[in-house]
C-alpha positions as a LaTeX table, in Angstrom:
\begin{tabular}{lrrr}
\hline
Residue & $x$ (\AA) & $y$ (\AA) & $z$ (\AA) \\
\hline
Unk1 & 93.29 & $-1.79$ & $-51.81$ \\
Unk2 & 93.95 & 1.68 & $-51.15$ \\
Unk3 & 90.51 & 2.89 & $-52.54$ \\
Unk4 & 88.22 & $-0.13$ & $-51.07$ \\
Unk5 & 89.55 & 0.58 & $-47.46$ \\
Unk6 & 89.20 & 4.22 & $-47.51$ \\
Unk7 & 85.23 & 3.66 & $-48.87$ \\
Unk8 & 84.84 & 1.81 & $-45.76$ \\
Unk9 & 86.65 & 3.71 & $-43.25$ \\
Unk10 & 84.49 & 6.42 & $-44.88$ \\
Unk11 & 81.01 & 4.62 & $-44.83$ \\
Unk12 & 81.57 & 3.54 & $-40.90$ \\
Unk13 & 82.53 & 7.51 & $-39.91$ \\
Unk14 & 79.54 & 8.56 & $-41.61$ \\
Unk15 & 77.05 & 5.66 & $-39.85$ \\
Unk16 & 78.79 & 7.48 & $-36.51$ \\
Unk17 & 77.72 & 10.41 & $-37.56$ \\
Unk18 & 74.42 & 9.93 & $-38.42$ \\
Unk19 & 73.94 & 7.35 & $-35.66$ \\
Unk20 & 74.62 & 10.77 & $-33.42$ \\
Unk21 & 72.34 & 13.04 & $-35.14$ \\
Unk22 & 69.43 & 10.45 & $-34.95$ \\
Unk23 & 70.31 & 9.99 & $-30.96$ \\
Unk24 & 69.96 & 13.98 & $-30.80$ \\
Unk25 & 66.72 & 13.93 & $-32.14$ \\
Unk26 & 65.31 & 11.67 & $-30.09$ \\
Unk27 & 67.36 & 13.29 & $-27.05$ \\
Unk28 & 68.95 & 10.03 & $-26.11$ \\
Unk29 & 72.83 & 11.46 & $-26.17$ \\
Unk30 & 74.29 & 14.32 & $-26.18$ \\
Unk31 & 78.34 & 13.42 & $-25.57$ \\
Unk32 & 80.13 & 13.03 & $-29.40$ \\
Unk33 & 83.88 & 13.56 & $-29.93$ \\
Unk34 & 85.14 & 16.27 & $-31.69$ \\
Unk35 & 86.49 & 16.67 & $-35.34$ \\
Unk36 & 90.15 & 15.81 & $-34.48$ \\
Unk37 & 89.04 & 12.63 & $-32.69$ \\
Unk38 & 87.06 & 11.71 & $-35.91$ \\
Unk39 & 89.92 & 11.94 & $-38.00$ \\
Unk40 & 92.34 & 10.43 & $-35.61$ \\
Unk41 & 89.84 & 7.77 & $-35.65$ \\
Unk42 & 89.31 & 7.59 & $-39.26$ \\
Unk43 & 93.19 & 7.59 & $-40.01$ \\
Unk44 & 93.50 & 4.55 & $-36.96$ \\
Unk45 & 91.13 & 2.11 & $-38.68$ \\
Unk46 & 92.88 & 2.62 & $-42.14$ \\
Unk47 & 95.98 & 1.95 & $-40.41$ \\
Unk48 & 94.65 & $-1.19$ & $-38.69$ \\
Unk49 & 92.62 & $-2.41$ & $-41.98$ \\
Unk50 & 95.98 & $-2.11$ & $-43.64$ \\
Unk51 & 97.84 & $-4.28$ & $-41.43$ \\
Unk52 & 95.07 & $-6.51$ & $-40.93$ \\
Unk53 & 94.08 & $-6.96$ & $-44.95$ \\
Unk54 & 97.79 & $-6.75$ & $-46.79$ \\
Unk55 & 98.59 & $-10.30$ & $-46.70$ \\
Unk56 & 94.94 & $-11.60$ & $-47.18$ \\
Unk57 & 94.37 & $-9.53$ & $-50.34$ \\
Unk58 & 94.09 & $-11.41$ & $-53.91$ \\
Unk59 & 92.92 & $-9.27$ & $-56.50$ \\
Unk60 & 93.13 & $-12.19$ & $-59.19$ \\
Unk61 & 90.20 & $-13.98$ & $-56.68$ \\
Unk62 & 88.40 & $-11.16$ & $-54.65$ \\
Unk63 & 85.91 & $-13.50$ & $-52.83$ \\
Unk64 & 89.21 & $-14.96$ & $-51.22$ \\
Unk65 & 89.52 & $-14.21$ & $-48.23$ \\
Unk66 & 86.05 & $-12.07$ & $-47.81$ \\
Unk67 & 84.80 & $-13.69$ & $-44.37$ \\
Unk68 & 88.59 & $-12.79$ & $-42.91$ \\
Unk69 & 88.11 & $-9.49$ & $-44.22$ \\
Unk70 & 84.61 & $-8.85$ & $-42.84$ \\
Unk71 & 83.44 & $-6.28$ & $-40.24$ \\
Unk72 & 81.30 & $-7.59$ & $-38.26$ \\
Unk73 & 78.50 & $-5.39$ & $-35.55$ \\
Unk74 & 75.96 & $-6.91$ & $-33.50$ \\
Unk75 & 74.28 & $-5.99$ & $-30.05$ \\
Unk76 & 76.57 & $-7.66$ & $-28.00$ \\
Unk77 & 79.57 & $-7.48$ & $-30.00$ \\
Unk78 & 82.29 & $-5.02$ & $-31.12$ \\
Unk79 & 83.99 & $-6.31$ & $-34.09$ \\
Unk80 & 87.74 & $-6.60$ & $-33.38$ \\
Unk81 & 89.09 & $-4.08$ & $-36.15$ \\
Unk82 & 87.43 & $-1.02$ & $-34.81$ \\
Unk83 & 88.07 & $-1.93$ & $-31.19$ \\
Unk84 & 91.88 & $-1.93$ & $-32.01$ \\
Unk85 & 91.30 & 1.57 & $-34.01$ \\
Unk86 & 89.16 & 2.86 & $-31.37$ \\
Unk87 & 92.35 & 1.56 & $-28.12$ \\
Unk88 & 95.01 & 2.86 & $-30.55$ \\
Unk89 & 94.01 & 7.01 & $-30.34$ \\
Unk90 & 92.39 & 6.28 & $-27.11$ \\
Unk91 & 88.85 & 6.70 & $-27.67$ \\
Unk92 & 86.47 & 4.75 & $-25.98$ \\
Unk93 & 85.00 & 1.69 & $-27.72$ \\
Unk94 & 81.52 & 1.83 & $-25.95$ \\
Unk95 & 80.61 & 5.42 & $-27.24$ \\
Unk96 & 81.59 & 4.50 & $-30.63$ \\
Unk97 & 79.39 & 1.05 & $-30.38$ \\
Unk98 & 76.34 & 3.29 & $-29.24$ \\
Unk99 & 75.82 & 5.48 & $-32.14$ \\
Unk100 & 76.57 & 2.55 & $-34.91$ \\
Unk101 & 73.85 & 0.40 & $-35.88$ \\
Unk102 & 72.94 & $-2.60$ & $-33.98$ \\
Unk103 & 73.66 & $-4.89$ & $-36.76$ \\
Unk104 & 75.70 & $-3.91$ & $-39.61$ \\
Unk105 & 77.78 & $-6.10$ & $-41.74$ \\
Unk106 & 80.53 & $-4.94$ & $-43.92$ \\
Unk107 & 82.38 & $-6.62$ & $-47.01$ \\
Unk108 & 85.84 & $-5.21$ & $-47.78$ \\
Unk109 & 87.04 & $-6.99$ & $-50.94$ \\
Unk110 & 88.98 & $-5.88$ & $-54.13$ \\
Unk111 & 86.91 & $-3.81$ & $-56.41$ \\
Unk112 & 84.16 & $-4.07$ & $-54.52$ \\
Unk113 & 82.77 & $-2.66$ & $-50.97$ \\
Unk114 & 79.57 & $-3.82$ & $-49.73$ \\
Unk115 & 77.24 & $-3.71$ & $-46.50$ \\
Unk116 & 74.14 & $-4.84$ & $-45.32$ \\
Unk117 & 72.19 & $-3.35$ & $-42.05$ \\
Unk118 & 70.37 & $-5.57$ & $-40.25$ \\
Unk119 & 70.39 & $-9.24$ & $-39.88$ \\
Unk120 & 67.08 & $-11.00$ & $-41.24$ \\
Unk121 & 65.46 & $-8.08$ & $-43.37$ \\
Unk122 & 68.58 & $-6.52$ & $-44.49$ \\
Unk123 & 69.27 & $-6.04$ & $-47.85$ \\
Unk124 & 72.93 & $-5.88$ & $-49.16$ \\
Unk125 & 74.08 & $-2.73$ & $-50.84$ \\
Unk126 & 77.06 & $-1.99$ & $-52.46$ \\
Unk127 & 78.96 & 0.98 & $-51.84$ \\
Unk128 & 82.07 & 0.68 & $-53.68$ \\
Unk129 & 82.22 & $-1.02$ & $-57.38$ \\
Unk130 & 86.08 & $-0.58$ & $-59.02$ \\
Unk131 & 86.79 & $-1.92$ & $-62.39$ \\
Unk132 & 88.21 & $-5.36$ & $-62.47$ \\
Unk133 & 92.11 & $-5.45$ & $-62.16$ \\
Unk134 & 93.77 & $-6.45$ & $-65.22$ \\
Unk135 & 96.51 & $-9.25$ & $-65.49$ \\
Unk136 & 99.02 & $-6.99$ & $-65.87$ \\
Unk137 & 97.73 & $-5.15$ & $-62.51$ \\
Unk138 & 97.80 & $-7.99$ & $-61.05$ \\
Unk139 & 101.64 & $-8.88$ & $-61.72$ \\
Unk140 & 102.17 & $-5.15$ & $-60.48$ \\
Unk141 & 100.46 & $-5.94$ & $-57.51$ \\
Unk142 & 102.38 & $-8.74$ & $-56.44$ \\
Unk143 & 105.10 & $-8.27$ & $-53.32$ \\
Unk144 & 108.62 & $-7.96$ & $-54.70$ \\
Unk145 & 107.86 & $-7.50$ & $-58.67$ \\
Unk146 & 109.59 & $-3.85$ & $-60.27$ \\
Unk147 & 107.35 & $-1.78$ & $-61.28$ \\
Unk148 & 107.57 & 0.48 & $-64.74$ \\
Unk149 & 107.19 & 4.05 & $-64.33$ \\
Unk150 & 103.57 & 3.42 & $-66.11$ \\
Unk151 & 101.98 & 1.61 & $-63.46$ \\
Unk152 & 103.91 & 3.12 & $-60.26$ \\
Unk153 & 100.78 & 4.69 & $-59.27$ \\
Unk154 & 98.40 & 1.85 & $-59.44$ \\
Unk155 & 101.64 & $-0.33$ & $-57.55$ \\
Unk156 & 101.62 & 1.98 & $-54.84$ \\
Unk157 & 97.67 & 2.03 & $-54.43$ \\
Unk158 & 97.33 & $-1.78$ & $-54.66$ \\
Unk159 & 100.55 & $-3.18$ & $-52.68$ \\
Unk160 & 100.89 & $-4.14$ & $-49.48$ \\
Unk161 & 104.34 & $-3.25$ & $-49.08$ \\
Unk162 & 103.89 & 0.32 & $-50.36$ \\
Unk163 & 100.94 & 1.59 & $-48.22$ \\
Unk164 & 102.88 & 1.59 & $-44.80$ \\
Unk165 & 105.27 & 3.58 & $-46.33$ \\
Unk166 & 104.49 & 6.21 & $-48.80$ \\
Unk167 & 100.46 & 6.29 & $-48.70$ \\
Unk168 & 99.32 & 9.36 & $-46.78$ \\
Unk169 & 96.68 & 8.00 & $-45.03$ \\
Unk170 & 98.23 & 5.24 & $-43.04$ \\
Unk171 & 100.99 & 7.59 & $-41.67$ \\
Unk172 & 101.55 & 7.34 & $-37.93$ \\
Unk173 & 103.08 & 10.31 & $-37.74$ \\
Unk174 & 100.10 & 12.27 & $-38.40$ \\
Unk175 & 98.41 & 10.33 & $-36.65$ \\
Unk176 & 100.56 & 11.22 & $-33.57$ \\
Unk177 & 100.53 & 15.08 & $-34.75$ \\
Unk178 & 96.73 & 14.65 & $-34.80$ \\
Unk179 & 96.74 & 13.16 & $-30.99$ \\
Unk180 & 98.79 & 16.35 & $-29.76$ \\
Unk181 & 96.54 & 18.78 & $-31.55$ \\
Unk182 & 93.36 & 17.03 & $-29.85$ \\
Unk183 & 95.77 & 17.04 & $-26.10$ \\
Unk184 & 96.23 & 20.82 & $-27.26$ \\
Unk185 & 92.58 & 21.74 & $-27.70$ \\
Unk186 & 91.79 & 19.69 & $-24.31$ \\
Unk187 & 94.15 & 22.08 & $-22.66$ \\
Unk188 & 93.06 & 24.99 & $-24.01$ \\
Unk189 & 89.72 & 24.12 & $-23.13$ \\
Unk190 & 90.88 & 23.12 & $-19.62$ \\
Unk191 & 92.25 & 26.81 & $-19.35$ \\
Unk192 & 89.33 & 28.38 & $-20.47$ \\
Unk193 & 87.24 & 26.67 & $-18.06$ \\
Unk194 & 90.10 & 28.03 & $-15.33$ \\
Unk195 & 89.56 & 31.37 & $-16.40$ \\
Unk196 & 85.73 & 31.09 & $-16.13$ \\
Unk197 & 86.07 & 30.01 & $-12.58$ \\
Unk198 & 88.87 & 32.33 & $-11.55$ \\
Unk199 & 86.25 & 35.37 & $-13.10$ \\
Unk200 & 83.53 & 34.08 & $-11.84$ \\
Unk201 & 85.20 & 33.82 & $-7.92$ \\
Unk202 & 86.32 & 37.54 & $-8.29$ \\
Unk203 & 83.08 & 38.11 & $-9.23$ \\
Unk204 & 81.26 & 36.60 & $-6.33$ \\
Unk205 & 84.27 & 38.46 & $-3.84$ \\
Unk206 & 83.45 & 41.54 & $-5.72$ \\
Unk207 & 79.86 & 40.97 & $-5.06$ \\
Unk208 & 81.05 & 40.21 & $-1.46$ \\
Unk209 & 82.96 & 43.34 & $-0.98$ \\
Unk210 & 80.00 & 45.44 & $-2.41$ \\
Unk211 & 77.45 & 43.78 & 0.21 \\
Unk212 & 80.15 & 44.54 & 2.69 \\
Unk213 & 80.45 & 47.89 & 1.98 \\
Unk214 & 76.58 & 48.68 & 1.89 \\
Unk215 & 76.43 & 47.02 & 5.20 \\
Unk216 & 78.84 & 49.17 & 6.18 \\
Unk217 & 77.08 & 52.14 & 5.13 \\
Unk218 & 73.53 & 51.41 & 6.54 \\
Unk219 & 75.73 & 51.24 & 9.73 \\
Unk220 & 77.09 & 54.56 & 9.13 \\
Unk221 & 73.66 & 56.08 & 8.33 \\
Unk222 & 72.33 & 54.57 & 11.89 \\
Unk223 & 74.90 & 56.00 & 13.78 \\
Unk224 & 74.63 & 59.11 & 12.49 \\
Unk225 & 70.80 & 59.08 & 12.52 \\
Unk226 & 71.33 & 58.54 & 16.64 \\
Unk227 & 73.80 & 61.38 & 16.94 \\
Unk228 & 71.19 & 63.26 & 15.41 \\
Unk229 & 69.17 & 62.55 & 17.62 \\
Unk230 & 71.12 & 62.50 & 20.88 \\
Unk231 & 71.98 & 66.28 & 19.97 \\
Unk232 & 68.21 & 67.04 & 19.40 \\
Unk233 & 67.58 & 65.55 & 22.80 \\
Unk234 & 70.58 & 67.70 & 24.23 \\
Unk235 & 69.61 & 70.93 & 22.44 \\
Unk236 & 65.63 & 70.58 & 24.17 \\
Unk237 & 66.99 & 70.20 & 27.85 \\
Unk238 & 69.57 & 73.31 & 26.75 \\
Unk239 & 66.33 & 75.42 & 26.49 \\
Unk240 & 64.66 & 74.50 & 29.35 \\
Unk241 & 67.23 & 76.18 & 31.71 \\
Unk242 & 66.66 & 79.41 & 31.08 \\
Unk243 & 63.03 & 79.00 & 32.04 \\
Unk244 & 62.13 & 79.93 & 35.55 \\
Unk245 & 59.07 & 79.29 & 37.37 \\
Unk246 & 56.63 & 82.23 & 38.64 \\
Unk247 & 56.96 & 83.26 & 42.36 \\
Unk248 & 54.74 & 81.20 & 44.76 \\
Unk249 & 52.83 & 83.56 & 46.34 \\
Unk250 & 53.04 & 83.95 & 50.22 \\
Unk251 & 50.54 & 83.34 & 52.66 \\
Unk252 & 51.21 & 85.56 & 54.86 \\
Unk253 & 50.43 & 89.38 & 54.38 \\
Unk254 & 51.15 & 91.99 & 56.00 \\
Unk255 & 48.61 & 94.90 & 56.78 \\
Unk256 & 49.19 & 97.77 & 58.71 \\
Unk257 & 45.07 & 98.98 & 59.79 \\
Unk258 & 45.39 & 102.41 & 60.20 \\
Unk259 & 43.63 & 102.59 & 63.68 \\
Unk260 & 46.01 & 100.29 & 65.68 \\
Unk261 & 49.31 & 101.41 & 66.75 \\
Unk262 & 50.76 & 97.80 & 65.89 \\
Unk263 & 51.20 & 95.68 & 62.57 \\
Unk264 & 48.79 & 93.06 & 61.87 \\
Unk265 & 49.97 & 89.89 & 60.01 \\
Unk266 & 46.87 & 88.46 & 58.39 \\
Unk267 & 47.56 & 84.56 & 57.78 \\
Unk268 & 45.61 & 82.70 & 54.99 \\
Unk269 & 45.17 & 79.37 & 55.33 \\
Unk270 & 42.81 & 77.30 & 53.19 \\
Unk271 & 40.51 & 76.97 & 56.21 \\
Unk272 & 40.28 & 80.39 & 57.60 \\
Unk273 & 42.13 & 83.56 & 57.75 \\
Unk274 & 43.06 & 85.18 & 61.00 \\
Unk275 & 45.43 & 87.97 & 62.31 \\
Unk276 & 48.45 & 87.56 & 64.18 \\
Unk277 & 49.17 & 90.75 & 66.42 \\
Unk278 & 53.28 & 91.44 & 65.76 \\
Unk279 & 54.97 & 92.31 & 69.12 \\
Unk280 & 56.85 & 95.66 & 68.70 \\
\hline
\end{tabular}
């Protein structure tokens, strides 16, 4: 059982997969989980199928049982099995139905896997084939029997009983280990995205402070300018105080005629000039 449920744990991962990639291309999606999710998701459904499949299992009759064991996809429905898987690592059921195919059938039965996609023109492929189990691996098989040291391995790949407890794959307890690694990486991311805010705010302040400071400066520069100039205008009045203006002259001259015994003031006026006899 061990090999037909990890065929199609395998085959729905990879119709994920390739149900993103095709969404990329046409630039419908862009959101996908990351690689621990897929494996926490991978090693969920194995656990569920395991649970779900160990006591409706009959090698000795593998079309027994088949409908029970079916996985069933349409539009409007998510079949129960990968809902479970998909609630159990906390992953959310509605991105996982986008990128699988809007009808998709899958057979999980002993020795044989198969699938069909599509609902009217589908055809049915299979995906898994095993060789037919043998009576005596079919008395190994069977809950409760010893097994000889021969056929240990094929009793621990084919019981029920076995698979909880020694298989690998349906361990919880990596499953748990893988949950803390993904809560790891989404605080680490969360940090980084800290840090590029924190650097990007100092930047801006810096950026801030540098305006600042060039404001500042263009201040500086007009003040100075204006001293420069105040001590310009200071330093042209400064000169003009040693100037001094010429001498108006007088209008009134003196003249002494050389045949009169007294002075004669002549007195210009911009009419006439006439003298003025000075009493001695």
């Amino acid at each position: 059982m061990r090999v037909e449920l990890e065929s199609a744990v395998k085959f729905i991962i990879s119709m994920l997969r390739a149900g993103h990639r095709s969404k990329l291309v046409r630039s419908k999606g862009d959101k996908f989980f990351l690689e621990p999710e897929i494996e926490m998701l991978q090693l969920s459904l194995l656990a569920v199928m395991n649970r779900q499949y160990k006591d409706f299992w009959f090698p000795e009759s593998p079309n027994r049982g088949s409908a029970y064991r079916c996985i069933r996809i349409n539009k409007d429905k998510m079949d129960p099995i990968i809902a479970r898987a998909a609630d159990a690592c906390g992953l959310s059921c509605h991105l996982i139905r986008a990128y699988l195919p809007d009808e998709l059938t899958l057979w999980v039965d002993p020795s044989e896997v198969s699938y069909r996609i599509g609902e009217e023109d589908g055809s049915i492929c299979v995906l898994y084939e095993g060789p037919l189990p043998t009576p005596h691996d079919m008395i190994a098989a069977q809950p409760g029997r010893p097994s000889s040291s021969s056929s240990s391995s094929s009793s621990v790949s084919t019981s029920p009983g076995s698979l909880s407890s020694s298989s690998p794959p349906f361990n919880l307890s990596r499953n748990s280990h893988l949950h803390l690694q993904h809560q790891q990486q989404q605080q680490h991311l969360q940090q980084q995205q800290q840090q590029q805010q924190q650097q990007q705010q100092q930047q801006q302040q810096q950026q801030q402070q540098q305006q600042q400071q060039q404001q500042q400066q263009q201040q500086q520069q007009q003040q100075q300018q204006q001293q420069q100039q105040i001590h310009q205008a200071d330093g042209m009045v400064g000169s003009y105080t040693s100037y001094t203006s010429p001498v108006k002259p007088s209008n009134v001259i003196t003249f002494v005629p050389p045949t009169y015994g007294s002075p004669v003031q002549f007195v210009h006026s911009p009419y006439q000039s006439y003298p003025a006899f000075i009493s001695s």
